[in-house]
PDB file with one MODEL, atoms N, CA, C and O in Angstrom:
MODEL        1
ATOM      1  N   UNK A   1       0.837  -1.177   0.000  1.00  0.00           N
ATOM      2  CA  UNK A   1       0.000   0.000   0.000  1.00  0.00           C
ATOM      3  C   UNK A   1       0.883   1.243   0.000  1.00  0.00           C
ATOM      4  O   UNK A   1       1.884   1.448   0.687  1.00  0.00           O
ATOM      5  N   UNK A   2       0.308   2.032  -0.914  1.00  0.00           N
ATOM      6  CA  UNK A   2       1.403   3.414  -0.833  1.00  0.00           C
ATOM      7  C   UNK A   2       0.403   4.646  -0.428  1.00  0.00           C
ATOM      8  O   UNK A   2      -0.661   4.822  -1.022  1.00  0.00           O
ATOM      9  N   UNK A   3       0.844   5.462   0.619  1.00  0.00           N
ATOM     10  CA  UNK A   3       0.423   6.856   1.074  1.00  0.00           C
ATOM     11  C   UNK A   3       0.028   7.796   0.185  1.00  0.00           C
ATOM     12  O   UNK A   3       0.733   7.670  -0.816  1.00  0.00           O
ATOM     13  N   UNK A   4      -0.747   8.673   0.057  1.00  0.00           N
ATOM     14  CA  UNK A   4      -1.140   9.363  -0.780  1.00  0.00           C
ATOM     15  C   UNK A   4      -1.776  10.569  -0.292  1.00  0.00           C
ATOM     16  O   UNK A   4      -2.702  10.231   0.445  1.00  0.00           O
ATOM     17  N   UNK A   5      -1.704  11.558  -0.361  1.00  0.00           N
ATOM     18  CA  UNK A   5      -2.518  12.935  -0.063  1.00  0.00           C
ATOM     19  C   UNK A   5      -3.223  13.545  -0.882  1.00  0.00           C
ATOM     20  O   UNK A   5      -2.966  13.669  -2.079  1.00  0.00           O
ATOM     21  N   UNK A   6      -4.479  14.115  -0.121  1.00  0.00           N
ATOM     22  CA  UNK A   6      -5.504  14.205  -0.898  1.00  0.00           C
ATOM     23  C   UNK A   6      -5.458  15.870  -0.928  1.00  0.00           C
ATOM     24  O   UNK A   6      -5.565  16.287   0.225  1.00  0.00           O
ATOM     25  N   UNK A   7      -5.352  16.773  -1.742  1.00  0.00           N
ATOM     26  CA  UNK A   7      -5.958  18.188  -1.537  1.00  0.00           C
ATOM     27  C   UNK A   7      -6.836  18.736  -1.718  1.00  0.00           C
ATOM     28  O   UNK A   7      -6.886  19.350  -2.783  1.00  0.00           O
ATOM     29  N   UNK A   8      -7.969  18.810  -0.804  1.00  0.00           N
ATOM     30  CA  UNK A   8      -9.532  19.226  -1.590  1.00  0.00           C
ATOM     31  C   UNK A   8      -9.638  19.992   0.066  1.00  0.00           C
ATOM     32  O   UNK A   8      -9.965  19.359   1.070  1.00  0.00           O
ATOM     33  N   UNK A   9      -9.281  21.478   0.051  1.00  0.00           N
ATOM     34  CA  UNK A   9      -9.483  21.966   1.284  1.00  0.00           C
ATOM     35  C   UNK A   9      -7.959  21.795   2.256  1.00  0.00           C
ATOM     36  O   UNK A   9      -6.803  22.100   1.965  1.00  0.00           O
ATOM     37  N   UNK A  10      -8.491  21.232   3.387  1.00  0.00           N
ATOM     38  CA  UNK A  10      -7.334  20.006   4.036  1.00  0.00           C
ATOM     39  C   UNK A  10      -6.989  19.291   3.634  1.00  0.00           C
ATOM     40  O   UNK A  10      -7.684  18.518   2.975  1.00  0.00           O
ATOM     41  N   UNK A  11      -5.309  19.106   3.866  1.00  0.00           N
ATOM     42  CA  UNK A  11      -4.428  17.859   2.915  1.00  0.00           C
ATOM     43  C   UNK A  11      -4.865  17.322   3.814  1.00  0.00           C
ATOM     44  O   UNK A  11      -5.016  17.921   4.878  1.00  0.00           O
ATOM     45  N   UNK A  12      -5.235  15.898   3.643  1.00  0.00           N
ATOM     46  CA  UNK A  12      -5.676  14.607   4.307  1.00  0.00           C
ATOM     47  C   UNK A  12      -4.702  13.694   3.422  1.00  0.00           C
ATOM     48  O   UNK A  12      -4.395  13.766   2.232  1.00  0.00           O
ATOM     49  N   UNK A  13      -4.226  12.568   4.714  1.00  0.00           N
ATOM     50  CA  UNK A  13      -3.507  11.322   3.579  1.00  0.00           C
ATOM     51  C   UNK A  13      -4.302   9.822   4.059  1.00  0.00           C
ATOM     52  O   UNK A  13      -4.934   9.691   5.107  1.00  0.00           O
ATOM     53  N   UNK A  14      -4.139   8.986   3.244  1.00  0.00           N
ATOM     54  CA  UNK A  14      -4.952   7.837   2.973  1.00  0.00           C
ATOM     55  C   UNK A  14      -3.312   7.507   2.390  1.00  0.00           C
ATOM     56  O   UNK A  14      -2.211   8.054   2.453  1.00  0.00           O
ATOM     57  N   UNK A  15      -4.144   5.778   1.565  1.00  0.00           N
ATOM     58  CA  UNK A  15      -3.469   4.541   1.572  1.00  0.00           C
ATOM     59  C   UNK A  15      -3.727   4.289   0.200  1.00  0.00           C
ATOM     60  O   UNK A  15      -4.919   4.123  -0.059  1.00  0.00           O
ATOM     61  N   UNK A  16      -2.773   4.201  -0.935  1.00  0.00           N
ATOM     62  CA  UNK A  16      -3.847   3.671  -2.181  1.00  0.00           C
ATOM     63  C   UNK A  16      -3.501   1.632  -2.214  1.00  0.00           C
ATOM     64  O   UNK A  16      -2.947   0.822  -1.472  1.00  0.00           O
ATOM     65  N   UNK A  17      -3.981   1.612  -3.090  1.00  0.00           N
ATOM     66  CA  UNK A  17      -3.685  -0.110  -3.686  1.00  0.00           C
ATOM     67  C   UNK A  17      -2.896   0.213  -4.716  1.00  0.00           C
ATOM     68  O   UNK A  17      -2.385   1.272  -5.081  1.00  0.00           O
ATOM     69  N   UNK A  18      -2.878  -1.415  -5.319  1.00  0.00           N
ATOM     70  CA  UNK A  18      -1.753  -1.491  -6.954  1.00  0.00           C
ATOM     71  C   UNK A  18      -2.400  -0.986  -7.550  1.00  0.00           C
ATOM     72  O   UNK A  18      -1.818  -0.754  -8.610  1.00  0.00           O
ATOM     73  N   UNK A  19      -3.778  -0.453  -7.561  1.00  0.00           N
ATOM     74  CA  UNK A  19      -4.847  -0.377  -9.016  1.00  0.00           C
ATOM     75  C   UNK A  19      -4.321   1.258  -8.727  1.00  0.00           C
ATOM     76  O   UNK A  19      -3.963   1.886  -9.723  1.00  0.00           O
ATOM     77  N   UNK A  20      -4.270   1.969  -7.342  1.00  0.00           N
ATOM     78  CA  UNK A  20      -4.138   3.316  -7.840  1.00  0.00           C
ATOM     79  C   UNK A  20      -5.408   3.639  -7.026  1.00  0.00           C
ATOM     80  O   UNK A  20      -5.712   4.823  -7.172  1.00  0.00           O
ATOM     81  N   UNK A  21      -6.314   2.909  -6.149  1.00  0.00           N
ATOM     82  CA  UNK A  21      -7.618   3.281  -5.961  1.00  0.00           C
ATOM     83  C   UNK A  21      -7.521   3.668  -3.995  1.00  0.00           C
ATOM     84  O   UNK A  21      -6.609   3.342  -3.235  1.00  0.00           O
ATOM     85  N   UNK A  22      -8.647   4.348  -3.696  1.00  0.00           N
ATOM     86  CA  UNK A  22      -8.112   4.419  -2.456  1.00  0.00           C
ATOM     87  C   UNK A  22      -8.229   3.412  -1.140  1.00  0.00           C
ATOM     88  O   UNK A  22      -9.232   3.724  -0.499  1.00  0.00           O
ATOM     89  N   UNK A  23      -7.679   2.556  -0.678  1.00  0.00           N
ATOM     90  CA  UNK A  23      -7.891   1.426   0.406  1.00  0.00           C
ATOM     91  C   UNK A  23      -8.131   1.774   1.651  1.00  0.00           C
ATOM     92  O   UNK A  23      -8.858   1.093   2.374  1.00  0.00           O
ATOM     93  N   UNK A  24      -7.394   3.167   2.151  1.00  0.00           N
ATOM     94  CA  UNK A  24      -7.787   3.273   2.841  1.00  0.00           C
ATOM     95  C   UNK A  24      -8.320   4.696   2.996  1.00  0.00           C
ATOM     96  O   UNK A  24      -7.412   5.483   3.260  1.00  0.00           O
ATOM     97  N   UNK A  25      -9.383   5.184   2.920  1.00  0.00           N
ATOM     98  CA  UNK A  25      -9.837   7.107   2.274  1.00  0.00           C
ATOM     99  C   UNK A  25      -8.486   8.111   3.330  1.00  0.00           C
ATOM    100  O   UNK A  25      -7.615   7.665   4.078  1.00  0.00           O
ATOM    101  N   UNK A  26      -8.685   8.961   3.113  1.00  0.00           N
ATOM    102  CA  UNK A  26      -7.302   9.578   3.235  1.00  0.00           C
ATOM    103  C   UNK A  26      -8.372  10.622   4.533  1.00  0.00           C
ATOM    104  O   UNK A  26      -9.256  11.444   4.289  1.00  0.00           O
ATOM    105  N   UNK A  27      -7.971  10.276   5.526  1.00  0.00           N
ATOM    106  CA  UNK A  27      -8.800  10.863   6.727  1.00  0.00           C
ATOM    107  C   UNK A  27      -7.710  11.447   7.956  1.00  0.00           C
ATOM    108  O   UNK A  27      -7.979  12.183   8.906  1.00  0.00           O
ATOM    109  N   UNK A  28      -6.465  10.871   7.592  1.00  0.00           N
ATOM    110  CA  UNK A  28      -5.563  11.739   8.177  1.00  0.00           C
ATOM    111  C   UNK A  28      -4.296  12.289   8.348  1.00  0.00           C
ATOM    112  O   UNK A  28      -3.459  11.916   7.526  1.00  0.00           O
ATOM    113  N   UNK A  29      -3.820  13.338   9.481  1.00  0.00           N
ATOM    114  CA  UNK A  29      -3.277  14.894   9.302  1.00  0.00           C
ATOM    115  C   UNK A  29      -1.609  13.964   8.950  1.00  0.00           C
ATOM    116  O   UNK A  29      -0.652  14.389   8.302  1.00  0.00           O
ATOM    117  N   UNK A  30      -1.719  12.993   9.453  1.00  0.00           N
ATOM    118  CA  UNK A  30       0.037  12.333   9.207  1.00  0.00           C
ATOM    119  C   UNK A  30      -0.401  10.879   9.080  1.00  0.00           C
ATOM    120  O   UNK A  30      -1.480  10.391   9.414  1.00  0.00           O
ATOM    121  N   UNK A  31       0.288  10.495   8.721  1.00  0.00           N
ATOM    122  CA  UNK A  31       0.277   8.970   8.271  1.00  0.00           C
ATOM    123  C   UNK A  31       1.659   8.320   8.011  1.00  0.00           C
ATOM    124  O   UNK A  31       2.289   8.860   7.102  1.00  0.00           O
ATOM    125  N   UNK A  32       2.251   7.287   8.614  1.00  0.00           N
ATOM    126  CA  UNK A  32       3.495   6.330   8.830  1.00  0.00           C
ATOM    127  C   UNK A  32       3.411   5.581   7.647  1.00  0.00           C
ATOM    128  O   UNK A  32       2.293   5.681   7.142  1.00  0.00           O
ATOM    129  N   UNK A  33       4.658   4.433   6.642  1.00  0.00           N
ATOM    130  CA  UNK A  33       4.145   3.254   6.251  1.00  0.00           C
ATOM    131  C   UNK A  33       3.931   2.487   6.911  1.00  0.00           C
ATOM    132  O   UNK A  33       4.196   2.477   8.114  1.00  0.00           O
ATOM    133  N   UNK A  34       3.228   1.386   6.086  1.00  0.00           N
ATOM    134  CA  UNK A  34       2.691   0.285   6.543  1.00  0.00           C
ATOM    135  C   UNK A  34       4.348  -0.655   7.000  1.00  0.00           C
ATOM    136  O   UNK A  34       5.267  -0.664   6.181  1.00  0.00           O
ATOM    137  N   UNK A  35       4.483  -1.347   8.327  1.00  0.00           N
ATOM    138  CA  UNK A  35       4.844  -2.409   8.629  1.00  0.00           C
ATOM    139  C   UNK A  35       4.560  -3.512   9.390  1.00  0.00           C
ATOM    140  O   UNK A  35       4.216  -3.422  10.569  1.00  0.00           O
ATOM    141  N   UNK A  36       4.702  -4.727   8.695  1.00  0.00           N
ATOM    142  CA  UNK A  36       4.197  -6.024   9.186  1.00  0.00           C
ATOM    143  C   UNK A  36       2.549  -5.923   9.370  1.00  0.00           C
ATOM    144  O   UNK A  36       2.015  -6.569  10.271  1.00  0.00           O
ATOM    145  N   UNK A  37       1.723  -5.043   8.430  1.00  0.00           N
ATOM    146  CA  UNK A  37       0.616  -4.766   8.302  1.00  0.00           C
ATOM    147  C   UNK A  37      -0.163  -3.832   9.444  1.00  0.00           C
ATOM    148  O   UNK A  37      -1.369  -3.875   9.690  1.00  0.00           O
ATOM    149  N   UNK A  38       0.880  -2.936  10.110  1.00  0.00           N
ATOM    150  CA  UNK A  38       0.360  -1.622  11.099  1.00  0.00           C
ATOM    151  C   UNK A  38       1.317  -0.612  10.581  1.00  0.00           C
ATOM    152  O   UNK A  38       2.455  -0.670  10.113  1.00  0.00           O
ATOM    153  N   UNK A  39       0.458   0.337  10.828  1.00  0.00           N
ATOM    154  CA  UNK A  39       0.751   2.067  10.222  1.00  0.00           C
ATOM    155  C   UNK A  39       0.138   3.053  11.378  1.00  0.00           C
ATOM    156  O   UNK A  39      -1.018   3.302  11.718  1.00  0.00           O
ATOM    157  N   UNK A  40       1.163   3.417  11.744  1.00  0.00           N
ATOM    158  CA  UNK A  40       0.830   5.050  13.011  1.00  0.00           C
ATOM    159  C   UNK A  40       0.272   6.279  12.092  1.00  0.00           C
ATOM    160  O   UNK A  40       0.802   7.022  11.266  1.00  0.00           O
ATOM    161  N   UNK A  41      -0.856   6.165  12.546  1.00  0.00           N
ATOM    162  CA  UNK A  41      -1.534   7.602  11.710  1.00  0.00           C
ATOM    163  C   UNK A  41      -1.812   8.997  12.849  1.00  0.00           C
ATOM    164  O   UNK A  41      -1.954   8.715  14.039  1.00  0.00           O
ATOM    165  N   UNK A  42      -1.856  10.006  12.551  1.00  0.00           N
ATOM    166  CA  UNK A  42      -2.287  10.912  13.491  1.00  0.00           C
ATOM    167  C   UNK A  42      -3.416  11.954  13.028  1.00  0.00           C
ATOM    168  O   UNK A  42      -3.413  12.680  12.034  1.00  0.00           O
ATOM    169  N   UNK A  43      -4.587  11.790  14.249  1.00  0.00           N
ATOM    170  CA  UNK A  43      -5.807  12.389  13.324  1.00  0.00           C
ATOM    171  C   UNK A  43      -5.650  13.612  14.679  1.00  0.00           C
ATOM    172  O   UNK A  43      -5.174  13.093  15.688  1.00  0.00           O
ATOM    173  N   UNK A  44      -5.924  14.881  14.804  1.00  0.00           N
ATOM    174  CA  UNK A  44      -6.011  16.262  15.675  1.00  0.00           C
ATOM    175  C   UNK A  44      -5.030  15.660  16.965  1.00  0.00           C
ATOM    176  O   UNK A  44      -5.351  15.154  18.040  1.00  0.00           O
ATOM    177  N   UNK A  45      -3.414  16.013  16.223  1.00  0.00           N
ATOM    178  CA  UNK A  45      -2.440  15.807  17.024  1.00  0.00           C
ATOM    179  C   UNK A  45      -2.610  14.583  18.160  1.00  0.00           C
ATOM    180  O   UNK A  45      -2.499  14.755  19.374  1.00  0.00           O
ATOM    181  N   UNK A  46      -2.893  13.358  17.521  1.00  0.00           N
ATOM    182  CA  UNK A  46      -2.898  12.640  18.841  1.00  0.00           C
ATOM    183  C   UNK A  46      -2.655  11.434  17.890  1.00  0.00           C
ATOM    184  O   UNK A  46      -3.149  11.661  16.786  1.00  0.00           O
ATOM    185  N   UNK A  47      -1.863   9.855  18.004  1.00  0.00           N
ATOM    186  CA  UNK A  47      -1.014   9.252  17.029  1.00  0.00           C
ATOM    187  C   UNK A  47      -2.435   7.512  17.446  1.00  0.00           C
ATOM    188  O   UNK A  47      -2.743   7.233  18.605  1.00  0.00           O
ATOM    189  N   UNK A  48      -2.854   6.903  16.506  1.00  0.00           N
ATOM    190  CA  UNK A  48      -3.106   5.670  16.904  1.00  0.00           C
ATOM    191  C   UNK A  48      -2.526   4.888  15.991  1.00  0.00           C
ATOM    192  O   UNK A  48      -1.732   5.517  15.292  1.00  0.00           O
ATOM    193  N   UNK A  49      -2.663   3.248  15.618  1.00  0.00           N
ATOM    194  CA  UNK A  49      -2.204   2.251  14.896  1.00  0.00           C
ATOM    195  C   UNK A  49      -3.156   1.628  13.816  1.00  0.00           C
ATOM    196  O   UNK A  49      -3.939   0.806  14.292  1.00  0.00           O
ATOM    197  N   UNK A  50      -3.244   1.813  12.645  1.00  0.00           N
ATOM    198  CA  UNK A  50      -4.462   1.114  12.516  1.00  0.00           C
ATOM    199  C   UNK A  50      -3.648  -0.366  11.589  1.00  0.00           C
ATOM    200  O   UNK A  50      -2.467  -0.705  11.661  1.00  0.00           O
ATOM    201  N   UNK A  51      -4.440  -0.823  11.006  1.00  0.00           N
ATOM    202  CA  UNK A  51      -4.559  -2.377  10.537  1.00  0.00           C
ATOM    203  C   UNK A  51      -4.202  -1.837   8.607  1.00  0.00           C
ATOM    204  O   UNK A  51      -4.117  -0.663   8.246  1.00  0.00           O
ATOM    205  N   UNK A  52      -4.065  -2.977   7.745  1.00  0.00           N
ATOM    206  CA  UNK A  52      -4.363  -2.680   6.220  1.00  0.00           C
ATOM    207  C   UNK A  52      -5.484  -2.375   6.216  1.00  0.00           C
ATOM    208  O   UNK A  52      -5.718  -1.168   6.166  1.00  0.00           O
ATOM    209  N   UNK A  53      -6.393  -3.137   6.257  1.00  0.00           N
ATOM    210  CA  UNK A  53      -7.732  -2.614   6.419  1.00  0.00           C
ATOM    211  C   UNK A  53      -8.640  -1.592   6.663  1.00  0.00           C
ATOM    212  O   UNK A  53      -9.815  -1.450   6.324  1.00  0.00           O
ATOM    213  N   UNK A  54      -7.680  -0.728   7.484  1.00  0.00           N
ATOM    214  CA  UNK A  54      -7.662   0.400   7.975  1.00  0.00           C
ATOM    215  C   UNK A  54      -8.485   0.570   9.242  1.00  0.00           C
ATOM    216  O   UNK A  54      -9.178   1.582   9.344  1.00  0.00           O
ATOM    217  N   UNK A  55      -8.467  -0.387  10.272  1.00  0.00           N
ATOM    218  CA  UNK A  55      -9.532  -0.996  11.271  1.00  0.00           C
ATOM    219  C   UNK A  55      -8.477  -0.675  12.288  1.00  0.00           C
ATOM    220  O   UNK A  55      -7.379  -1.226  12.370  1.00  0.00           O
ATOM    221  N   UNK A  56      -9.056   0.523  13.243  1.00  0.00           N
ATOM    222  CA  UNK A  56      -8.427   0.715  14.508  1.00  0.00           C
ATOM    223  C   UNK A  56      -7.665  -0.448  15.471  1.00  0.00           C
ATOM    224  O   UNK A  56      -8.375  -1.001  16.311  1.00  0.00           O
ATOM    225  N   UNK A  57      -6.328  -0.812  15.381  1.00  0.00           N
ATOM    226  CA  UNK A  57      -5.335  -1.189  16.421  1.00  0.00           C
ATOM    227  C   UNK A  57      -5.456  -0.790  17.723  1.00  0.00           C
ATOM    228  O   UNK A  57      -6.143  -1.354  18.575  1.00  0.00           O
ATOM    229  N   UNK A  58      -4.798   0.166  17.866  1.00  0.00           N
ATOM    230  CA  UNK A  58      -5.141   1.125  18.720  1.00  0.00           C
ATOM    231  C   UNK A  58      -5.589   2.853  18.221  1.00  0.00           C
ATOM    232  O   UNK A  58      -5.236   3.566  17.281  1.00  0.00           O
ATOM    233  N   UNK A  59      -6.536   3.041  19.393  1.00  0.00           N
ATOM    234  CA  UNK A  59      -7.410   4.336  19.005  1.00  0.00           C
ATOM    235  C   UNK A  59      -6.853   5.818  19.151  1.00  0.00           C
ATOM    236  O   UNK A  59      -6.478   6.116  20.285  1.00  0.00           O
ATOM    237  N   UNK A  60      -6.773   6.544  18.411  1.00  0.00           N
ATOM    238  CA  UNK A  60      -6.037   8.197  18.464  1.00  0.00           C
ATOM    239  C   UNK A  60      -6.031   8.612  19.941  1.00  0.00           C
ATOM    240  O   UNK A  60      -6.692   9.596  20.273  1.00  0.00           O
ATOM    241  N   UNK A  61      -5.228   7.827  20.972  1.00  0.00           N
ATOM    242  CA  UNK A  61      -4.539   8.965  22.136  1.00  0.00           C
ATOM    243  C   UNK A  61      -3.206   9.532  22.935  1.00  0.00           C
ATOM    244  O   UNK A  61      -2.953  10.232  23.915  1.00  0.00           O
ATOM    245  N   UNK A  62      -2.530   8.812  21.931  1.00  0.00           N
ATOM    246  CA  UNK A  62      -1.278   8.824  22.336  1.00  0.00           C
ATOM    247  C   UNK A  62      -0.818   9.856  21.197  1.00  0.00           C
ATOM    248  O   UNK A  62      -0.896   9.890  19.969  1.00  0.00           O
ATOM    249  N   UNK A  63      -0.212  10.815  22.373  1.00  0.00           N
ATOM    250  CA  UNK A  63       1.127  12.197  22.057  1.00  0.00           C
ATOM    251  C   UNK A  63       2.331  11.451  21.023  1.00  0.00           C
ATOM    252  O   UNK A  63       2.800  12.478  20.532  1.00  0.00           O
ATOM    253  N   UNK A  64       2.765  10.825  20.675  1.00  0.00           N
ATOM    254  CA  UNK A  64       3.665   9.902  19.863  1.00  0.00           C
ATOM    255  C   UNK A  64       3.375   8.771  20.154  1.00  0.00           C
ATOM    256  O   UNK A  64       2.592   8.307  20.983  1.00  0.00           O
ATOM    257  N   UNK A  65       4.471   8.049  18.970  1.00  0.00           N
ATOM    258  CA  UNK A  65       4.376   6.761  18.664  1.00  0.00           C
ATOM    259  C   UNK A  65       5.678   6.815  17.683  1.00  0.00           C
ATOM    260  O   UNK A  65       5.612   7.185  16.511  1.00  0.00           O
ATOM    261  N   UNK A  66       6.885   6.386  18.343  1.00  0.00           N
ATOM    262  CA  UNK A  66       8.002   6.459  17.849  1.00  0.00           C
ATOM    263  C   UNK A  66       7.749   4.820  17.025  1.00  0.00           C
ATOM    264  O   UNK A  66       6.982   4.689  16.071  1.00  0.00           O
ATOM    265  N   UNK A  67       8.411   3.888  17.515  1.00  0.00           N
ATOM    266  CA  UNK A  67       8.542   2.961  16.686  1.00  0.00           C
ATOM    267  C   UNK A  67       7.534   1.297  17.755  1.00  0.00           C
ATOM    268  O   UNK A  67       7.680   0.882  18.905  1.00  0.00           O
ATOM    269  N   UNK A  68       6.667   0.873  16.670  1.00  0.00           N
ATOM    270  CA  UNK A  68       6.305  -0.216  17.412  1.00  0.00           C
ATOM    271  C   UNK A  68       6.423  -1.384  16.692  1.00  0.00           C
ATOM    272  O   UNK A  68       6.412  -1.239  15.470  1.00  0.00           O
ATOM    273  N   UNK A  69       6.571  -2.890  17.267  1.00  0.00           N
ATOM    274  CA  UNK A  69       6.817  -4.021  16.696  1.00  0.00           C
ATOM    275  C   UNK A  69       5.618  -5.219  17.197  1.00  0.00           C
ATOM    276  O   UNK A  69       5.869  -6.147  17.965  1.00  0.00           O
ATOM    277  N   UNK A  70       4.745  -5.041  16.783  1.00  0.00           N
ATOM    278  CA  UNK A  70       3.900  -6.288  16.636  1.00  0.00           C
ATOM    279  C   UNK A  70       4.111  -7.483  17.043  1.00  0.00           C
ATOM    280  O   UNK A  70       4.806  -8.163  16.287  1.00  0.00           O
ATOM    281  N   UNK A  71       3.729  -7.991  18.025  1.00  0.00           N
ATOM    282  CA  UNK A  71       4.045  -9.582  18.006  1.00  0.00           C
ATOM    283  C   UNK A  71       2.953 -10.269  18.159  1.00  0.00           C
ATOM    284  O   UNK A  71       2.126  -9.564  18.738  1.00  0.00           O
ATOM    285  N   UNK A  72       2.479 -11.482  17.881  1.00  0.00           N
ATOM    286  CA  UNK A  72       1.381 -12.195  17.347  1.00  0.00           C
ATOM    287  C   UNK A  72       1.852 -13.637  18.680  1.00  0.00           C
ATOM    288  O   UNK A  72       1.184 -14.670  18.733  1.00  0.00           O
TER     289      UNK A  72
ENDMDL
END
């Protein structure tokens, strides 16, 4: 999945696919890449994790989010 910013008003960034289409709509102010299928996004200065899917990990309340590693 590659990052993408949207300009219509507020730059918002989202997620596209291979086709070019948007996977995940572009809803926020910063956005991380994807690793091991989690991405740190930040929506009104506050950082959460979401999924490919784009399905809340963890929810926007954390002040940063330097680096995290997934374990299953």
């Amino acid at each position: 999945m590659c990052r993408e910013t949207k300009y219509a008003g507020d730059a918002k960034i989202g997620y596209l696919n291979k086709a070019g289409e948007w996977a995940i709509k572009p809803n926020f102010d910063v956005a991380k890449d994807f690793d091991n299928g989690y991405a740190a996004v930040r929506i009104n200065n506050l950082w959460g994790i979401i999924n490919t899917k784009g399905e809340w990990i963890l929810e926007t309340k954390y002040d940063d989010i330097k680096g995290f590693y997934p374990v299953n």
